[in-house]
N, CA, C and O atoms as a GROMACS GRO file, in nm:
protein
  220
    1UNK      N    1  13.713  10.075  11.029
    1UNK     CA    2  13.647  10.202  11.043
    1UNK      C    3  13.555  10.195  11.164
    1UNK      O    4  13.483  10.097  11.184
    2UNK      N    5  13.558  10.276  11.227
    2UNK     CA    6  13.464  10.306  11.336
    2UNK      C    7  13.308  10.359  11.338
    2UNK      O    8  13.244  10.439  11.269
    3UNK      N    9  13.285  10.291  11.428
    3UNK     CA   10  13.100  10.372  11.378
    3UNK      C   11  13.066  10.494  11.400
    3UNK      O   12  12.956  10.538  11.365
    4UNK      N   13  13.186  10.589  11.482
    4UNK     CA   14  13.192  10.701  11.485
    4UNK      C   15  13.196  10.764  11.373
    4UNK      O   16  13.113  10.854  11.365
    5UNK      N   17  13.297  10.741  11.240
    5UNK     CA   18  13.352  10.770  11.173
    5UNK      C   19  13.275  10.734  11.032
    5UNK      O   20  13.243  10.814  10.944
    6UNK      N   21  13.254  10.589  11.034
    6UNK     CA   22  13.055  10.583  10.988
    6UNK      C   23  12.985  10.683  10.988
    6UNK      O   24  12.982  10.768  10.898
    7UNK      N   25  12.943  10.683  11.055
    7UNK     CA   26  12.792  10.790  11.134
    7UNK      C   27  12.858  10.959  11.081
    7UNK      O   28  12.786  11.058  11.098
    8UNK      N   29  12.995  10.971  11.021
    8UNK     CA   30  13.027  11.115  10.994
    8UNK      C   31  13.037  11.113  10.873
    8UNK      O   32  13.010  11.224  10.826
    9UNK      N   33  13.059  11.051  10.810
    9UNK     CA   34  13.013  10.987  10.697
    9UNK      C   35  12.964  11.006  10.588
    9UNK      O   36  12.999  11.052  10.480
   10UNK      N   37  12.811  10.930  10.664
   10UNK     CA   38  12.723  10.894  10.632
   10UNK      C   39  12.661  11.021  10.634
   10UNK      O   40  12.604  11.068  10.535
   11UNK      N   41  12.674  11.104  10.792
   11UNK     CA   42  12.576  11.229  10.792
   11UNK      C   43  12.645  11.363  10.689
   11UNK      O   44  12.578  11.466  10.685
   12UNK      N   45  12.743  11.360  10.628
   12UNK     CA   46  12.775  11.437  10.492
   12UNK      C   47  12.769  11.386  10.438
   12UNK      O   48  12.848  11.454  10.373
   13UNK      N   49  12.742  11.281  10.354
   13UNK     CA   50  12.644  11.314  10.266
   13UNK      C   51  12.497  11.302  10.293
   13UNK      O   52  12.424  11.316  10.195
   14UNK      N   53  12.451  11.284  10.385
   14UNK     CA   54  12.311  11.335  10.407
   14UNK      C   55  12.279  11.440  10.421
   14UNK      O   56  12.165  11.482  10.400
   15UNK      N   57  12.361  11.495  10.454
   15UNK     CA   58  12.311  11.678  10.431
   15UNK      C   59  12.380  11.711  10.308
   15UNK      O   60  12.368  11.830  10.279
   16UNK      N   61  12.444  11.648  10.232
   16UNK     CA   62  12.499  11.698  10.068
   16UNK      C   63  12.318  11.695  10.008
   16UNK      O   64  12.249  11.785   9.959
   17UNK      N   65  12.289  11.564  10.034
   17UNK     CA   66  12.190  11.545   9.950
   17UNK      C   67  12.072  11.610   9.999
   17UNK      O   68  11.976  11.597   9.924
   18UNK      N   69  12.052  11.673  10.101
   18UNK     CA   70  11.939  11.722  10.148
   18UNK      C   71  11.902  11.856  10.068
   18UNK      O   72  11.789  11.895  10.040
   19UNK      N   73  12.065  11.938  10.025
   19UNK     CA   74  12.084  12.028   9.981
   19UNK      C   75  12.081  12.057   9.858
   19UNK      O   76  12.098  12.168   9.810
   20UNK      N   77  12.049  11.920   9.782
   20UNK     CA   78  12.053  11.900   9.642
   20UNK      C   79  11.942  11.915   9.631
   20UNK      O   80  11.895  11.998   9.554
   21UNK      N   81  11.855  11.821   9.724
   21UNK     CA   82  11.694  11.838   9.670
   21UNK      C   83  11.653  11.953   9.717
   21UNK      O   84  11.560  12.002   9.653
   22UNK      N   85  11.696  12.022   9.822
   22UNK     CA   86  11.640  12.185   9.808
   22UNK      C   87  11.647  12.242   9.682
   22UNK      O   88  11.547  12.263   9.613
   23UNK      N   89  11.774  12.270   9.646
   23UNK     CA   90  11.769  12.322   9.508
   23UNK      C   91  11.753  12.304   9.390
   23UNK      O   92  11.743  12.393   9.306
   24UNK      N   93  11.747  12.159   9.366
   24UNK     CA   94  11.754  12.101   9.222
   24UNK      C   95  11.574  12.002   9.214
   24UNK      O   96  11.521  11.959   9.111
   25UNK      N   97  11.523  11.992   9.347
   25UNK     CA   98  11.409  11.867   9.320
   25UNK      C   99  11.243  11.985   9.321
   25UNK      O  100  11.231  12.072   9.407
   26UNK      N  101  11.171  11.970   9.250
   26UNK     CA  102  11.047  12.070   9.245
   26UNK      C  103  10.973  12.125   9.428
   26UNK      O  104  10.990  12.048   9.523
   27UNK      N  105  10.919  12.220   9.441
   27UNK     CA  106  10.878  12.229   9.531
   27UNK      C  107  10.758  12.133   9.593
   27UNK      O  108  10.768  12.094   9.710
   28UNK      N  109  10.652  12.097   9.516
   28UNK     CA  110  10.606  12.019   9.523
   28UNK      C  111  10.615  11.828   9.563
   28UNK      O  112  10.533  11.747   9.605
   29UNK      N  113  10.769  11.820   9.520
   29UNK     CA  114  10.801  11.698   9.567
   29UNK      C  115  10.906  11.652   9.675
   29UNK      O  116  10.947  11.541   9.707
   30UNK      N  117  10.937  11.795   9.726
   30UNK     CA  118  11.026  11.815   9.829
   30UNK      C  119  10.989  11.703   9.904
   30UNK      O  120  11.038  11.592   9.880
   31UNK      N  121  10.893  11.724  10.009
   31UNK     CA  122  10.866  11.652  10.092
   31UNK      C  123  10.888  11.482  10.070
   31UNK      O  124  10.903  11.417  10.174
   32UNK      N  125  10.889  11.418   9.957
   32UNK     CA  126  10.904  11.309   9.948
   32UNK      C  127  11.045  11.226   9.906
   32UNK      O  128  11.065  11.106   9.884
   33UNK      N  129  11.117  11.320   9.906
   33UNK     CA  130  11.242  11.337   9.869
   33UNK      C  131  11.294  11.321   9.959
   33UNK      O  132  11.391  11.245   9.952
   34UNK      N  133  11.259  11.387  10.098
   34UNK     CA  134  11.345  11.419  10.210
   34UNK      C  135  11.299  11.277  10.306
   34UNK      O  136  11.389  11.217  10.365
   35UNK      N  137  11.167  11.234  10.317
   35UNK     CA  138  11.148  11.130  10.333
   35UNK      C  139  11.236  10.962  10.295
   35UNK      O  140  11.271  10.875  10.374
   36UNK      N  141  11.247  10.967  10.153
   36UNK     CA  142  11.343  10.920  10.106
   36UNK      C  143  11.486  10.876  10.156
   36UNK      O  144  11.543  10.767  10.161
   37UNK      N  145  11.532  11.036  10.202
   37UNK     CA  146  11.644  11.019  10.179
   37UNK      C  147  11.672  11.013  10.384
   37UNK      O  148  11.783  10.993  10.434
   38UNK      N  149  11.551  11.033  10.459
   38UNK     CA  150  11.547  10.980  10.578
   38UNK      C  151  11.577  10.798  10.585
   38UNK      O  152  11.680  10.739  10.616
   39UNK      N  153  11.488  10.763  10.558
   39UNK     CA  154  11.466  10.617  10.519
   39UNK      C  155  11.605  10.574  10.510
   39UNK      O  156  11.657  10.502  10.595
   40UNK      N  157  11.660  10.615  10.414
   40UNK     CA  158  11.797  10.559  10.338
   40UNK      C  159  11.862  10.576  10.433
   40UNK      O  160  11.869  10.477  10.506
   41UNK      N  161  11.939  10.702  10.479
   41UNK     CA  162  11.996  10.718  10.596
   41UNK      C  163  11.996  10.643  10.721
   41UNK      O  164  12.098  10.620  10.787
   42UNK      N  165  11.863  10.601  10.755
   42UNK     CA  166  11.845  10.510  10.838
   42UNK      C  167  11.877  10.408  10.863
   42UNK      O  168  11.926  10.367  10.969
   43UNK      N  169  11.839  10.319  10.714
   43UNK     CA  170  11.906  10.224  10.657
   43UNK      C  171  12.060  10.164  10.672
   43UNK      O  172  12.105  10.062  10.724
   44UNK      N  173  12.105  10.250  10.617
   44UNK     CA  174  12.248  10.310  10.628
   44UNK      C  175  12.298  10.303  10.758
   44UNK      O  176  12.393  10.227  10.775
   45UNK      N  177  12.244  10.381  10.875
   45UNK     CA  178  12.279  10.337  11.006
   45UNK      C  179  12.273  10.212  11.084
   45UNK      O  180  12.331  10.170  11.184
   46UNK      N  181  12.160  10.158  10.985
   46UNK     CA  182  12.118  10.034  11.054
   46UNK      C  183  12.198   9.949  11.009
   46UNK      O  184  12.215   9.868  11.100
   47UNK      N  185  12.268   9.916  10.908
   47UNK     CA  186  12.384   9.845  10.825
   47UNK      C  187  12.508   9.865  10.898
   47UNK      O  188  12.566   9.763  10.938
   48UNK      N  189  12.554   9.967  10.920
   48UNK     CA  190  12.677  10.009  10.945
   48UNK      C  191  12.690   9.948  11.069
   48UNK      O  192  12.776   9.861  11.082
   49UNK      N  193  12.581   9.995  11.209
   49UNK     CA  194  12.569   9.934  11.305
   49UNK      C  195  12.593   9.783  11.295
   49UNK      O  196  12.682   9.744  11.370
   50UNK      N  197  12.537   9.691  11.222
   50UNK     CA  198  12.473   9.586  11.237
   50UNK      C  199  12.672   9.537  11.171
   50UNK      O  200  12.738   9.474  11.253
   51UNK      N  201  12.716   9.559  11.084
   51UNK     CA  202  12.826   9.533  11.037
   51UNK      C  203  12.978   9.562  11.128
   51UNK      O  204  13.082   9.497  11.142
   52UNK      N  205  12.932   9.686  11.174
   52UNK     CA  206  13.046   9.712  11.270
   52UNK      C  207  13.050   9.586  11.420
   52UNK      O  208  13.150   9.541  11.474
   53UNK      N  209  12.888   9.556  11.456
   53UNK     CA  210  12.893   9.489  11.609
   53UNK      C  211  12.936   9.346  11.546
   53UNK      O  212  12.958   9.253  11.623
   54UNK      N  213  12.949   9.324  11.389
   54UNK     CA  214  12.985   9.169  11.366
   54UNK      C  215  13.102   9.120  11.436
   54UNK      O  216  13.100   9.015  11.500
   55UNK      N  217  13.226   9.213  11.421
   55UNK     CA  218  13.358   9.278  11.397
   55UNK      C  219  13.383   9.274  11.531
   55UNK      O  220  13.489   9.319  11.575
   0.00000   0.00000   0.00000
């Protein structure tokens, strides 16, 4: 798999889930949610990267 193909990915479902916590997570905890799910994402890139340049 390519890190192109990674990175497309990865970024649906990051906007699946962005869209979940709009609608399903309280208003109040939005913000930490989305934080969250930045982080992870990041994460995620940083893995994929780091796994793909092994290769």
């Amino acid at each position: 798999m390519s890190f192109k193909k990674a990175f497309i990915i990865g970024y649906i479902v990051f906007l699946i889930a962005l869209a979940f916590v709009y609608f399903f997570v309280p208003h109040e905890y939005n913000w930490i949610a989305i934080v969250i799910l930045c982080l992870l994402f990041g994460i995620y890139q940083v893995i994929v990267g780091y796994r793909l340049k092994q290769t």
